[in-house]
N, C-alpha and C positions, 0 to 999 in steps of 0.2 A: 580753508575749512573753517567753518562757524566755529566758536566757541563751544555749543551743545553739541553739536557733532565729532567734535573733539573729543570731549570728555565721554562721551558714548563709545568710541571706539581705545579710549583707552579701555575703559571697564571692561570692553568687550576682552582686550589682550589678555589681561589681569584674570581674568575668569577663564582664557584658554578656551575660547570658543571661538569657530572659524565663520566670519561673516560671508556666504554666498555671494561670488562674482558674476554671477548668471546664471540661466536656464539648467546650463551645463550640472553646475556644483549643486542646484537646488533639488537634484534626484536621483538615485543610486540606480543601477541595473539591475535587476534581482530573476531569476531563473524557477522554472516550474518545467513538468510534464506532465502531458495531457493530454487523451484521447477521449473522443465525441462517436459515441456508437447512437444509428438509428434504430429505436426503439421498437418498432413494429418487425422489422429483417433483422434485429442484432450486429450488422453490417457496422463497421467502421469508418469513417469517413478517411480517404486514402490522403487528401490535399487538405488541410487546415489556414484561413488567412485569421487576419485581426477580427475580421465579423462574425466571424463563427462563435468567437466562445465571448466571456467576461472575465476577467479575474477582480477579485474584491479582496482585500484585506482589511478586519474586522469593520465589514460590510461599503469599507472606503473603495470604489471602482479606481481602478489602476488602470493606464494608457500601457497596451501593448504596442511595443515597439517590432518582433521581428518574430519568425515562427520557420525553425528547418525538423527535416525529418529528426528524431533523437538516437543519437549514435552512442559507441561507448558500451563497459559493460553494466549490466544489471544483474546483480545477483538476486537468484529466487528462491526462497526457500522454503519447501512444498513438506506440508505437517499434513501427517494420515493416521488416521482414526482406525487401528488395527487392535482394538479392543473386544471384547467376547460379544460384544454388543453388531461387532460390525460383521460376523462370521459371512452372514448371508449376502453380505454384499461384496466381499472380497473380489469374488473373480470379475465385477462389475468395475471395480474399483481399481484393480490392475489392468484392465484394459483400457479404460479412462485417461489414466494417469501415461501410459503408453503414446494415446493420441497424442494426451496435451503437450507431452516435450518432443513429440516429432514435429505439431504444428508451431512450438517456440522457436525452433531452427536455433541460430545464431544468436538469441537472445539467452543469457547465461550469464556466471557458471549458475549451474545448478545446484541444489542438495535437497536429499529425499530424509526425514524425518517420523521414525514413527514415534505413536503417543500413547500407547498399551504402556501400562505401570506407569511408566516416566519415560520420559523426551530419549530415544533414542538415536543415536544417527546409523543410518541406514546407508548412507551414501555422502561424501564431502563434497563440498563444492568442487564441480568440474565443466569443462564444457567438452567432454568428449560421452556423446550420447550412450554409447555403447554401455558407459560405464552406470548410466542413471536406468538404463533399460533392465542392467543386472539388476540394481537395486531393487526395483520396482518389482521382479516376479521374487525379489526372496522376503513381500510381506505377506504376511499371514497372519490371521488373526490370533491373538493368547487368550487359553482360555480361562475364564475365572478373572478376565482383566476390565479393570476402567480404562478410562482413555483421562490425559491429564492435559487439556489442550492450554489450558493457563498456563502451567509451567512451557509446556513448549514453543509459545509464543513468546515470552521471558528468554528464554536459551536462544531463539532462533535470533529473538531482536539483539540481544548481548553480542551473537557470532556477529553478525551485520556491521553493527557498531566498529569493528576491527576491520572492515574491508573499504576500499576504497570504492569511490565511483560516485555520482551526483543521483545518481536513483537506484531503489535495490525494491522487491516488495515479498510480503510473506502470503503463501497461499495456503488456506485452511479446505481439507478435505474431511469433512464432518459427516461419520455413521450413525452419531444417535449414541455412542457410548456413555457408560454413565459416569459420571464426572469426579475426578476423584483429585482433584489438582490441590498442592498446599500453599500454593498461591493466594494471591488477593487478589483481583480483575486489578484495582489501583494500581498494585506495581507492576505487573505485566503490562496495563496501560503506559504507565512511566517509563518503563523500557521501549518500548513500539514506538513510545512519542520518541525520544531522543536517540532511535537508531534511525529516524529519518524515511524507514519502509512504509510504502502500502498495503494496510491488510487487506486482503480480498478471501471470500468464504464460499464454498457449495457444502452445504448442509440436506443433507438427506432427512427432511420434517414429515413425516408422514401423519396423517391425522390419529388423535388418542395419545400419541407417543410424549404429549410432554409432561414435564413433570415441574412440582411449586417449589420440590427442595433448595437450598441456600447454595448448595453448588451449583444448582444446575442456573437459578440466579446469578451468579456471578460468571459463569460461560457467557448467558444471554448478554450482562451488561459489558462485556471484555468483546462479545462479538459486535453488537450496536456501534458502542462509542469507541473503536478501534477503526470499523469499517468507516463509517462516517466523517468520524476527524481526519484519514489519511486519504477520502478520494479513493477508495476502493471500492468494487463492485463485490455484491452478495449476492447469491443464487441460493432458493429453498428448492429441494423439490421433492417430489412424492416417492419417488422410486428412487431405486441407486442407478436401474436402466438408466435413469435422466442425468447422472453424473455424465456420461461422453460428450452429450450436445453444452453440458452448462461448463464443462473446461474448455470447449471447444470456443463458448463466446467469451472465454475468457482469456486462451490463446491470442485470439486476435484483438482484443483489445490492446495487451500487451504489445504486440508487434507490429501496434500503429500506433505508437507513442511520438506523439511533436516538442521537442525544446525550443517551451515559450518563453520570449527574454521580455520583462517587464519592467515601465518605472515604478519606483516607492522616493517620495520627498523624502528628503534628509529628516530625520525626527530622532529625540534622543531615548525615545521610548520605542521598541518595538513591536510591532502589531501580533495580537493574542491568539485572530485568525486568522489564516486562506479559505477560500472559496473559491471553484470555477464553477460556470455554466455555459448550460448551451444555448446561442442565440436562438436558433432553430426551435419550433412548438414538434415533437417529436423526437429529438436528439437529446442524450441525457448526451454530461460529461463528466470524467473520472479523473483526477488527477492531485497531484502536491506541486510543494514546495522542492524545487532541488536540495538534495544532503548537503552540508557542511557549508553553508551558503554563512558569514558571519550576518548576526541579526541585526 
């Protein structure tokens, strides 16, 4: 060994830094899930290879290595807007919510969540349907009530945080109630971020209905950058009739989830963002990072 290359790999010991032996050591395996829905059918692609998607960490293209179907549980937990605001959509909204955990099957446990006054639980996480199908006919609107979906996004992502599994996500069922959460979008962001869930939203927007108040700001900004930063999909729609079809394409998105295993270079800094997309012109795609993955 030279002289300089010597004294190089001293320093290196002395500073406790592991010089790479090859390809091997120069990149970590690192874990996501990710489904690819066609845009025009809403249809999910059943089979997923390497060419289908991208993944990027902060904007850096990462070499997919391996893609199987995603097994394991997911916990989901389903926040409903049972506010005095949501009266006229209730019975739309329980039948909705009926479909979408028959179409979830196996994918679970569940828990049902209402958001009239403040975050209630309605149902604990379980994966025996029967028990989520109770829940589901015993919501009913209250009257004279806001919906506080901040806080219940905070509480739901908190429960998450305690559960185990590599993916979990939170589904928002939004009537248009009026907002009355003592939250901050920030910390409920804060939460969302580091319980590792995807938020995904149906939002009943009808035209007229919105409003410029600081709460209802703080919903919009806690919806946007929750949806966005985790790879989750958001549905608006005009009617609450359109709630069935917009869980329905939200069911299957969920129940065609692939665990993609990716490389990341060894680096002593970790990357700020993920990104997936779809290779395909017509194919969006929906996904994160696996939970508890270390950075």
């Amino acid at each position: 060994m030279a002289p300089s290359t010597a004294r190089l790999a001293a320093v290196v010991a002395m500073l406790g830094l592991a010089v790479p032996a090859g390809p091997a050591a120069q990149a970590r395996e690192r874990v996501a899930f990710v489904s690819v829905v066609n845009r025009a059918t809403g249809a999910p692609l059943t089979e997923l290879t390497p060419r289908d998607i991208f993944i990027r960490e902060d904007r850096v293209p990462r070499e997919i290595l391996r893609i199987t179907r995603a097994a394991g549980p997911m916990p989901v937990a389903v926040l409903v807007d049972n506010s005095a605001g949501a009266e006229p959509a209730i019975a739309d909204i329980r039948n909705a919510l009926t479909n979408f955990v028959t179409a979830l099957g196996a994918v679970g446990p569940v828990s049902i969540i209402a958001m009239a006054e403040r975050p209630t639980l309605v149902t604990d996480y379980t994966t025996t349907t029967a028990a989520v199908m109770a829940g589901i006919q015993r919501l009913f609107a209250r009257p004279g009530s806001g919906v506080t979906l901040l806080d219940a996004v905070l509480e739901a992502a908190r429960g998450i945080q305690k559960r185990e599994g590599e993916r979990a996500a939170i589904v928002i069922l939004g009537a248009g109630g009026v907002e009355q959460s003592a939250e901050h979008y920030t910390r409920s962001l804060e939460f969302l971020t580091a319980s590792g869930a995807t938020l995904h939203a149906v939002l009943l927007s009808p035209p007229g209905r919105a409003g410029f108040d600081d709460a209802r700001r703080q919903r919009d900004m806690l919806l946007d950058r929750g949806v966005n930063s985790t790879g989750g999909l958001r549905r608006d729609v005009l009617a609450s009739m359109a709630f069935a079809s917009a869980l329905a394409d939200l069911a299957r998105t969920l129940t065609h989830q692939f665990r993609v295993v990716y490389a990341r270079p060894q680096t002593l800094i970790p990357p700020d963002s993920f990104e997936v997309a779809a290779a395909a012109p017509g194919h969006t795609a929906y996904g994160t990072a696996a939970r508890g993955q270390p950075k």
